[in-house]
C-alpha positions as CSV (number, residue, x, y, z in Angstrom):
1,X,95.7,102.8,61.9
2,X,96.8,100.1,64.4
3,X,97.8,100.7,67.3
4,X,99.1,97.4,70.3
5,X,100.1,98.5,73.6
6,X,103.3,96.0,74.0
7,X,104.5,96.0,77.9
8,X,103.5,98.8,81.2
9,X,103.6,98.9,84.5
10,X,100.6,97.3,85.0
11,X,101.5,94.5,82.6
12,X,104.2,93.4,84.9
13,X,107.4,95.8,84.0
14,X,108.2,99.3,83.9
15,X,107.7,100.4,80.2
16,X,105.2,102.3,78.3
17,X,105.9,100.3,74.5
18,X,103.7,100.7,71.8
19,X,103.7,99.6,68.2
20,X,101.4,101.7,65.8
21,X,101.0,100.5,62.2
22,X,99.2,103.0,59.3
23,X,99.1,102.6,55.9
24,X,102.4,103.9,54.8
25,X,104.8,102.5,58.0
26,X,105.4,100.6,61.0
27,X,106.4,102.8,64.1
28,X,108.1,101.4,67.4
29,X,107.3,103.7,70.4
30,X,110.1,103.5,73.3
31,X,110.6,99.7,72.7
32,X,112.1,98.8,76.4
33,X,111.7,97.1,79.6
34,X,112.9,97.2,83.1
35,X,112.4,96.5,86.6
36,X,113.7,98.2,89.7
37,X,112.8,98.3,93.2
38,X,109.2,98.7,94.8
39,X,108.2,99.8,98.2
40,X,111.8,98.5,99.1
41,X,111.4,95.3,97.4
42,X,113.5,93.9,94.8
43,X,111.5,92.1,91.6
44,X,110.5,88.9,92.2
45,X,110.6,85.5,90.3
46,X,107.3,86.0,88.4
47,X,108.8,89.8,87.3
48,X,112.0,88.4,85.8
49,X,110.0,86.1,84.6
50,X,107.4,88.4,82.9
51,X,110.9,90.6,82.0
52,X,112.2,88.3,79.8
53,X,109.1,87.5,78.2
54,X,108.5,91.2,77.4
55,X,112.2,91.5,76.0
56,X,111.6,88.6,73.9
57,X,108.2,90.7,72.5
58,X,109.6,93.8,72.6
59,X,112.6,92.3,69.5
60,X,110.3,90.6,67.5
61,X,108.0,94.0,66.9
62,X,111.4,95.9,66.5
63,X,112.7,93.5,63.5
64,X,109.7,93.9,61.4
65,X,109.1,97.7,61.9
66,X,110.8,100.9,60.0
67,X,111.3,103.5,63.0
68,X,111.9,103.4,66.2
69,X,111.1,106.5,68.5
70,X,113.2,107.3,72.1
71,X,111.4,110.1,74.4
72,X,114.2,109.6,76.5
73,X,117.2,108.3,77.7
74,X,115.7,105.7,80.6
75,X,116.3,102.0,80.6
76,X,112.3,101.6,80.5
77,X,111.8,103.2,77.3
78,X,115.1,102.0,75.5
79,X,117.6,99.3,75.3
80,X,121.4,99.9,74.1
81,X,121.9,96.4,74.3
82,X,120.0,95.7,71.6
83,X,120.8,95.1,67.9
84,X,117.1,95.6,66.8
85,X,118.1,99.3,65.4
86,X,120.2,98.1,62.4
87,X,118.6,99.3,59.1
88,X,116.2,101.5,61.2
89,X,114.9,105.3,61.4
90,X,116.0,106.2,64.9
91,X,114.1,109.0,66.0
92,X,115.5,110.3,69.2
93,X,115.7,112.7,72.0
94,X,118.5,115.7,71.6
95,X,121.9,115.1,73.5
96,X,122.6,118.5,73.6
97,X,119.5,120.8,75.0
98,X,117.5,120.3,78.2
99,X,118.5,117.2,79.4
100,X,120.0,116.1,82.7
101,X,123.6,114.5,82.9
102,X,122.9,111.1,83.5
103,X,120.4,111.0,80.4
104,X,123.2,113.3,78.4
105,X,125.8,110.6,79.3
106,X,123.6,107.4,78.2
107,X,122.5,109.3,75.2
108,X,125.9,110.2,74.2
109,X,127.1,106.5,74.5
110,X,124.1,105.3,72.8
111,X,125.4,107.7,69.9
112,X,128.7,106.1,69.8
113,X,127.0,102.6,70.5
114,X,124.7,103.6,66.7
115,X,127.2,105.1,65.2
116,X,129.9,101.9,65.4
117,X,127.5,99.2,64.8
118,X,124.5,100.4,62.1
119,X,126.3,103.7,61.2
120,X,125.8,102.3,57.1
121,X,122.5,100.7,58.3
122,X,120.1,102.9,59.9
123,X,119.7,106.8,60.3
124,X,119.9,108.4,63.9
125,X,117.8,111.5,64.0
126,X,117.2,113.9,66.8
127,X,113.7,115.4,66.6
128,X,113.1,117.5,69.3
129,X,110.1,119.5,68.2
130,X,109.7,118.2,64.5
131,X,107.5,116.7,62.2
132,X,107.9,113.9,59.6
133,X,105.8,112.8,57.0
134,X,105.7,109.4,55.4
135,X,102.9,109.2,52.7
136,X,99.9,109.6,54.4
137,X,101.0,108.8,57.9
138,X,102.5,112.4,60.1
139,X,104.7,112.1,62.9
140,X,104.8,115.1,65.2
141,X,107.3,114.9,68.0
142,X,106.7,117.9,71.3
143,X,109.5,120.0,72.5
144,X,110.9,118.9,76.0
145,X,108.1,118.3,78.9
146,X,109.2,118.0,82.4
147,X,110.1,114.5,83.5
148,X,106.8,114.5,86.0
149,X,106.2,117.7,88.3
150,X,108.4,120.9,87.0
151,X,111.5,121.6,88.3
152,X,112.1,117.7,88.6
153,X,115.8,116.3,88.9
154,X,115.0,113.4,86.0
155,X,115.4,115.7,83.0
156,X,112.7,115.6,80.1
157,X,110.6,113.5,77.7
158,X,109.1,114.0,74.7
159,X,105.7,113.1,73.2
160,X,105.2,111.9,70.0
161,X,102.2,112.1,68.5
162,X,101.3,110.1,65.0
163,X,97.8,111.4,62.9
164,X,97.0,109.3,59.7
165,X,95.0,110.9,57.2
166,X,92.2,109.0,55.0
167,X,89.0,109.6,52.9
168,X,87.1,108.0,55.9
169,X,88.8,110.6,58.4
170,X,91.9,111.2,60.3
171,X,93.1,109.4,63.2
172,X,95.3,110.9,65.8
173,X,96.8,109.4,68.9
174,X,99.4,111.0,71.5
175,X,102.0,109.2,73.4
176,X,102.8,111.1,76.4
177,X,106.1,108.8,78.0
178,X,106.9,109.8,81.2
179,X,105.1,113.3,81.9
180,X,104.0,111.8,84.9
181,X,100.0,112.2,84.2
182,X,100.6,115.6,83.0
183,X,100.9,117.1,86.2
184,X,103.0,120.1,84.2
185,X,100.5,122.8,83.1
186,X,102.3,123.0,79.7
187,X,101.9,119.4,79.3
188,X,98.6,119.5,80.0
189,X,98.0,122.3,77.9
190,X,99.8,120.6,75.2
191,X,97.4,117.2,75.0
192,X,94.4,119.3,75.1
193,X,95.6,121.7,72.0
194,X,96.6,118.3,70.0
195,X,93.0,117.1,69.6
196,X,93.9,113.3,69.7
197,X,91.4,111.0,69.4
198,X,93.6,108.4,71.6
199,X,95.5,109.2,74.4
200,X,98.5,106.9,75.6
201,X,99.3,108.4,79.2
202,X,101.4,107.3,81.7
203,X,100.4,107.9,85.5
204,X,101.9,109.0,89.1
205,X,104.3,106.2,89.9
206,X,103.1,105.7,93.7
207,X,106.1,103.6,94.5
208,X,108.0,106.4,93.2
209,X,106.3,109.0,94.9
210,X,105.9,108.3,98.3
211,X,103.1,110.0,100.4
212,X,104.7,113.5,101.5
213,X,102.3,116.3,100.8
214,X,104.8,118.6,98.2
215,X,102.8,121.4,97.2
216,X,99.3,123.0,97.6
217,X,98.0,125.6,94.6
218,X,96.2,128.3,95.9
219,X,94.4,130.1,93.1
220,X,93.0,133.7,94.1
221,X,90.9,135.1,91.2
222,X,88.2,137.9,90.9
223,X,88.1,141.5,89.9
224,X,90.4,144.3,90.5
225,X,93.2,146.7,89.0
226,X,95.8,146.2,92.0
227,X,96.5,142.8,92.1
228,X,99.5,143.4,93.2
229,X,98.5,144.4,96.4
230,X,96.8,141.2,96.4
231,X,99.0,138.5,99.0
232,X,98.7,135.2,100.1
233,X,96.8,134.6,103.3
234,X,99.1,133.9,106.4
235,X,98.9,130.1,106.4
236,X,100.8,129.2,109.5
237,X,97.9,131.5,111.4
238,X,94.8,129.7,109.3
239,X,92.7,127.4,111.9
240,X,93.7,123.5,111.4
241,X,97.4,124.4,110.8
242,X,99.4,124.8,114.0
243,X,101.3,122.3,114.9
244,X,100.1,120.0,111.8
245,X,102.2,121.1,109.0
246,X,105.9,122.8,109.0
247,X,105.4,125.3,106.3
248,X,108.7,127.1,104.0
249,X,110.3,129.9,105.5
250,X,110.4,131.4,102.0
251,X,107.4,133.3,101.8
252,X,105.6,132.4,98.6
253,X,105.0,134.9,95.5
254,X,102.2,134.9,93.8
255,X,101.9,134.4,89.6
256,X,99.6,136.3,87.5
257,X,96.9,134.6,85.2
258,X,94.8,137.1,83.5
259,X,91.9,137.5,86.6
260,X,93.5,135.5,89.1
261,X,96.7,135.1,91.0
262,X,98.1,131.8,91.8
263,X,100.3,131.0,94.9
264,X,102.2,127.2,95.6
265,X,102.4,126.4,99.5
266,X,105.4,124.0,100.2
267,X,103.1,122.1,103.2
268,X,105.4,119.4,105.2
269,X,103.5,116.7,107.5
270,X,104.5,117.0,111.6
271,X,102.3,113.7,111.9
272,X,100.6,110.3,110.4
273,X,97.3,111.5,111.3
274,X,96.8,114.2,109.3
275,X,94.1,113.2,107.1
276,X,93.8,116.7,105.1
277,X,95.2,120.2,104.6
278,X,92.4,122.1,106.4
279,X,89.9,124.9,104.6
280,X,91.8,128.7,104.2
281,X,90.0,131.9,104.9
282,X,90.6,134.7,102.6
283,X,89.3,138.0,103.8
284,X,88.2,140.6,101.2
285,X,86.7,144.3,101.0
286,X,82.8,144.2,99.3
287,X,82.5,147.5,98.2
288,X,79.3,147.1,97.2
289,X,78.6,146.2,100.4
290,X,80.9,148.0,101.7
291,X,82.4,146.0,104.6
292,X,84.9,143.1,104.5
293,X,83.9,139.3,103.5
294,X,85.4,136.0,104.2
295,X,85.3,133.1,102.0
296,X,87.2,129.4,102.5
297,X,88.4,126.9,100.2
298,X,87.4,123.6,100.5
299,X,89.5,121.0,102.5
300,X,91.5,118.7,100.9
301,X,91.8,115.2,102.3
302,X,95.3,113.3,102.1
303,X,97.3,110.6,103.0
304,X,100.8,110.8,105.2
305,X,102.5,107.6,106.0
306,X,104.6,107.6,108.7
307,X,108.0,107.0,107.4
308,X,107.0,110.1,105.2
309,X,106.6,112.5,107.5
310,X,109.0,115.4,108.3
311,X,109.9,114.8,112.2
312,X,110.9,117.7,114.5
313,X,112.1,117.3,117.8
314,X,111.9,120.4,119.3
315,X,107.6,120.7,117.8
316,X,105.1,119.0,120.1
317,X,102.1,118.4,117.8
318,X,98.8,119.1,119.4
319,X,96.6,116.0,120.7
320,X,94.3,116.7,118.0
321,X,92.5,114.5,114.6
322,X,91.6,116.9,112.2
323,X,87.8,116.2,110.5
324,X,85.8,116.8,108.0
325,X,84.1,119.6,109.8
326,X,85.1,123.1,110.8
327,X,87.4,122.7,114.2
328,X,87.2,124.4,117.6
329,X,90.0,125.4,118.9
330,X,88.7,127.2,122.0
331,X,87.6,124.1,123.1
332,X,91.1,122.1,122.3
333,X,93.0,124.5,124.0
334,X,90.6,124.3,127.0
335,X,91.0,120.4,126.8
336,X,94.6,121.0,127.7
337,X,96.0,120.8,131.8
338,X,96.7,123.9,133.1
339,X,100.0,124.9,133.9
340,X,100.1,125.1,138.1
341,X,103.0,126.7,140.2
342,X,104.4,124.2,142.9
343,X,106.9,125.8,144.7
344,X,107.6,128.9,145.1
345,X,111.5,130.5,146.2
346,X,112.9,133.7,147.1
347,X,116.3,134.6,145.1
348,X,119.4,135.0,146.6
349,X,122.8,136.1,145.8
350,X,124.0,131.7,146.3
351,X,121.6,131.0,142.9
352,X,124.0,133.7,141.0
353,X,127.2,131.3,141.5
354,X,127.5,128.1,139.7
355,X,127.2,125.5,141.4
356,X,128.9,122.8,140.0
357,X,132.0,124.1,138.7
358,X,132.5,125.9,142.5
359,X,132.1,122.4,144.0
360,X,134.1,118.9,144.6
361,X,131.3,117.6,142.0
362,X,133.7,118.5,138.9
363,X,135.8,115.8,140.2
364,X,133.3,113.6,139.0
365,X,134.1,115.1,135.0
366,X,137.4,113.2,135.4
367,X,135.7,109.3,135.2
368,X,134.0,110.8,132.0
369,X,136.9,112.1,130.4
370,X,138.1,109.1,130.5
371,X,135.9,106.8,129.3
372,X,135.6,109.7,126.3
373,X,139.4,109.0,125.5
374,X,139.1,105.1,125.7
375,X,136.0,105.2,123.2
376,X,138.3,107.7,120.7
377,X,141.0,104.8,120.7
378,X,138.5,101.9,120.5
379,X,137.3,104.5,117.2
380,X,140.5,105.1,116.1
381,X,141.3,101.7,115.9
382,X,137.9,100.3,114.1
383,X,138.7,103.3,111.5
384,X,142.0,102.0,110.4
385,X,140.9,98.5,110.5
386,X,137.9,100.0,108.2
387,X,140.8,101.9,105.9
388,X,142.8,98.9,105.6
389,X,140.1,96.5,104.3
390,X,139.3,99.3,101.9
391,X,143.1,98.7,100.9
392,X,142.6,95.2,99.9
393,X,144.0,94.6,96.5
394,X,141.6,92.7,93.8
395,X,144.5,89.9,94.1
396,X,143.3,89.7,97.9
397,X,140.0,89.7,97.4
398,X,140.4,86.7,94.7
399,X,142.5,84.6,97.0
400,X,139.3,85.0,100.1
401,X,137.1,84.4,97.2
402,X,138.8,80.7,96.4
403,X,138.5,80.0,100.1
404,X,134.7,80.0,99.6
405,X,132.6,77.7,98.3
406,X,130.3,78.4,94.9
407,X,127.1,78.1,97.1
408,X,128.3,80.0,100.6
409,X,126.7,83.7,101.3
410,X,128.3,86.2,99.9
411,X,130.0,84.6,97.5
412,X,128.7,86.6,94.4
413,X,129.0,90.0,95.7
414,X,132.4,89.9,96.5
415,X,132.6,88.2,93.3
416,X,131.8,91.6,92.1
417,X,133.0,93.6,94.1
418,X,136.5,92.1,93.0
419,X,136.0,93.2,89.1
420,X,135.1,97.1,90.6
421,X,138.4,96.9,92.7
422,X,140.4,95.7,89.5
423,X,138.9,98.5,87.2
424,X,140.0,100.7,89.6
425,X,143.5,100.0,90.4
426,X,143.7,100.1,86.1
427,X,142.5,103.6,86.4
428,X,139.3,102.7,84.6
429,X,136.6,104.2,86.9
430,X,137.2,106.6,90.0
431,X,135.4,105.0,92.4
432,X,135.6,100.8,93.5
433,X,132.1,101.3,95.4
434,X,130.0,101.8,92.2
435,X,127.2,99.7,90.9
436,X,128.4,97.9,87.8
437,X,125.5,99.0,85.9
438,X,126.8,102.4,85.9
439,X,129.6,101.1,83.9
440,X,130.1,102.5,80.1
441,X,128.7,100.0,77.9
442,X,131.6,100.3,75.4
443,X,135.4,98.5,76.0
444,X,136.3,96.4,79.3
445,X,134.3,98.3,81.6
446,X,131.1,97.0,79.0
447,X,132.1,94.0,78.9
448,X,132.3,93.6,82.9
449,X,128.8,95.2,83.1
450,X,127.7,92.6,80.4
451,X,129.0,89.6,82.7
452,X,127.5,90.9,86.1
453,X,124.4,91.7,84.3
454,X,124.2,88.2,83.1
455,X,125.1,86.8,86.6
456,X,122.8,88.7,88.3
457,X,119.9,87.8,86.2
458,X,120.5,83.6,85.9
459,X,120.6,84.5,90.2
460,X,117.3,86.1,90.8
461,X,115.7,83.8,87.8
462,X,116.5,80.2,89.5
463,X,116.7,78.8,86.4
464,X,120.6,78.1,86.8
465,X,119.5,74.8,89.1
466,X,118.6,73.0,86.4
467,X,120.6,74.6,83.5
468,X,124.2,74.6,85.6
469,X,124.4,78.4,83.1
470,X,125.4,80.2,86.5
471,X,128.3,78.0,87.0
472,X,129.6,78.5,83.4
473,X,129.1,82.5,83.4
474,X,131.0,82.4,86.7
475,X,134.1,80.5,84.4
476,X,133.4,82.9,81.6
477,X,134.1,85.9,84.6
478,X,137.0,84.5,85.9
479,X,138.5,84.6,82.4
480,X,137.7,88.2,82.2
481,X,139.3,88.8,85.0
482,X,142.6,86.9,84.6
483,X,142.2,89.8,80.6
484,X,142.0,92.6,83.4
């Protein structure tokens, strides 16, 4: 067996592409690329750059191999674009069961996508949970893992996993998509009970990620026959926490595993400088001994960036830095100025009355009221002129477009922004603010995307200085249009 990593992340693009070649067959594993924005940042030259090399790879593996595999419906691990699946075994995630609606509708238009262009010349197969075999060569694909950590909003992957069997020995490897490192117990569980002998895994995506602590698993284990009187430690009352961390109001339940009980924490950062999620103390009965123990976890150290962090304005956090070492409190607190009376007044019936509304002072409300009703006009005003522009008819917006000049700021986006507007006075998509590349691929609407797409890139490429392509797919857009 063969096996060529094709394009990652850590090649240049987001992708996890891998050819595999055995004896009987040449397999394609997610053949696609993409980029998308980092740490805020769009993709720069040199990653359009490495893009389109990639792309270019990625088609000349796909014409000479006899399957194809999709884990799942992301632009990073497939291309609908692409003619590369005529006269091909598609083997590809289910439509129909546990997957989330934007992967349901891709997958679906992908379908129709197969269906009109290589329905005579390839074969479309969903294989959620199935197994091939081609000769010598087995491909095994998993049921639906979680998309990263469980419960996550970008639906499910599957793993494929390809053994070859010869004289000399099997060979296994396991291709794990976008599990997200295995994070998912079942995933995990699932790699170790295959037995590969090579492991393709993806990773945590940082940029993806960010740095908010999410979850802390608390794993409670030793013997007794009433585990369920068994609870989670108070955490909010554990030394290091006050003030630090703003904890669930849902009280966590615990999950039994044979001799242990395990417990997730939802722990949310009050401040940058926390640099860990201090030790717990759990306090237990000896009967041996007969008198209580305590025993602490370790502390685990962490990394909180500021514009991570969950601000509350009404929560002072203490003037503390957490170490590696146990902290005193006692001390802390006595670091802290004492509160000192200054003044001192006897009550009287005078501090019952109010004040301000018993005096000439609410005179003073009338300046304010006012200035309140001038500012709802001024608002009033700015919100029609807002509702107005929104009225703008694609016509209007192509008549302020011929007023600009090819090369002026702005130009392209409401170069785009006129094609949205048109679709939606024709009733083709519900909303005139969408991104284009949430346009079908199929009919006008695809063919719109295809234009934009192919503006956007020559754009960010710079290649259109020389080339004069830019000015030409701008032309071929205008004719669109003037179809619309």
């Amino acid at each position: 067996m063969k096996v060529f990593p094709v394009c990652s992340e850590s090649l240049g693009v987001r992708s996890l592409a891998v050819f595999v070649e055995t004896t009987d067959v040449k397999i394609f594993i997610d053949p696609g690329a993409a980029l998308g924005m980092r740490y805020g940042l769009e993709p720069s030259d040199e990653e359009w750059n490495m893009l389109s090399h990639f792309k270019e790879r990625i088609r000349e593996i796909a014409n000479i191999c006899d399957i194809i595999t999709i884990s799942h419906y992301h632009y990073d691990h497939y291309d609908p674009d692409e003619n590369f699946y005529e006269g091909k075994k598609v083997f590809a995630k289910d439509i129909k069961s546990n997957i989330n609606k934007s992967q349901q509708v891709r997958g679906t238009e992908f379908k129709k996508i197969f269906e009109d262009k290589f329905k005579n010349m390839g074969e479309l197969i969903y294989c959620d949970n199935q197994n091939y075999e081609f000769g010598n060569t087995l491909i095994k694909f998993s049921s639906p893992f979680p998309h990263g950590e469980p419960g996550t909003k970008l639906g499910f992957v599957l793993m494929t996993t390809i053994e070859e069997k010869s004289e000399g020995g099997n060979f296994k490897i396991l291709h794990t998509s976008d599990a997200g490192g295995a994070v998912d117990e079942e995933s995990r569980d699932y790699i170790i009970s295959g037995q590969p002998n090579l492991i393709i895994m993806d990773g945590i995506a940082s940029y993806l990620a960010g740095y908010r602590i999410k979850r802390e698993n608390l794993e409670i284990s030793g013997k007794t026959s009433n585990w369920d009187r068994v609870s989670l430690p108070e955490i909010c009352c554990q030394p290091g926490f006050s003030g630090l961390f703003k904890l669930s109001d849902l009280p966590s339940v615990g999950k039994l595993q044979e001799n242990s009980k395990n417990f997730t924490v939802v722990l949310n950062p009050l401040s940058s400088a926390v640099a860990q999620i201090p030790a717990i103390q759990f306090s237990y009965f000896d009967p041996e001994k007969e008198r209580y123990q305590v025993i602490d976890t370790k502390a685990l150290p962490v990394s909180v960036s500021s514009q991570d962090m969950i601000e509350l304005r009404s929560v002072a956090p203490l003037p503390v830095k957490t170490t590696s070492g146990p902290v005193d409190w006692i001390k802390i607190y006595q670091s802290l100025s004492p509160l000192e009376p200054q003044k001192m007044f006897v009550l009287t019936t005078r501090d019952l009355n109010n004040l301000f509304l018993g005096s000439w002072k609410i005179l003073g409300l009338i300046p304010l009221l006012a200035i309140l009703t001038l500012a709802q006009m001024v608002l009033k005003k700015v919100l029609k002129q807002s509702e107005k522009k929104d009225r703008q008819t694609s016509q209007d917006l192509y008549t302020e477009l011929q007023k600009m000049s090819f090369d002026s700021l702005g130009f392209f986006e409401l170069y785009k922004k006129i094609f949205m507007v048109r679709l939606k006075e024709k009733g083709l998509i519900v909303d005139r603010d969408m991104s284009y590349e949430d346009l079908p691929l199929t009919g006008i609407e695809g063919e719109v995307r295809s234009i934009l797409k192919e503006i956007d890139a020559l754009r960010y490429s710079g290649s259109y200085l020389e080339t004069g392509d830019l000015k030409k797919a701008y032309e071929k857009g205008l004719v669109l249009y003037k179809k619309l």
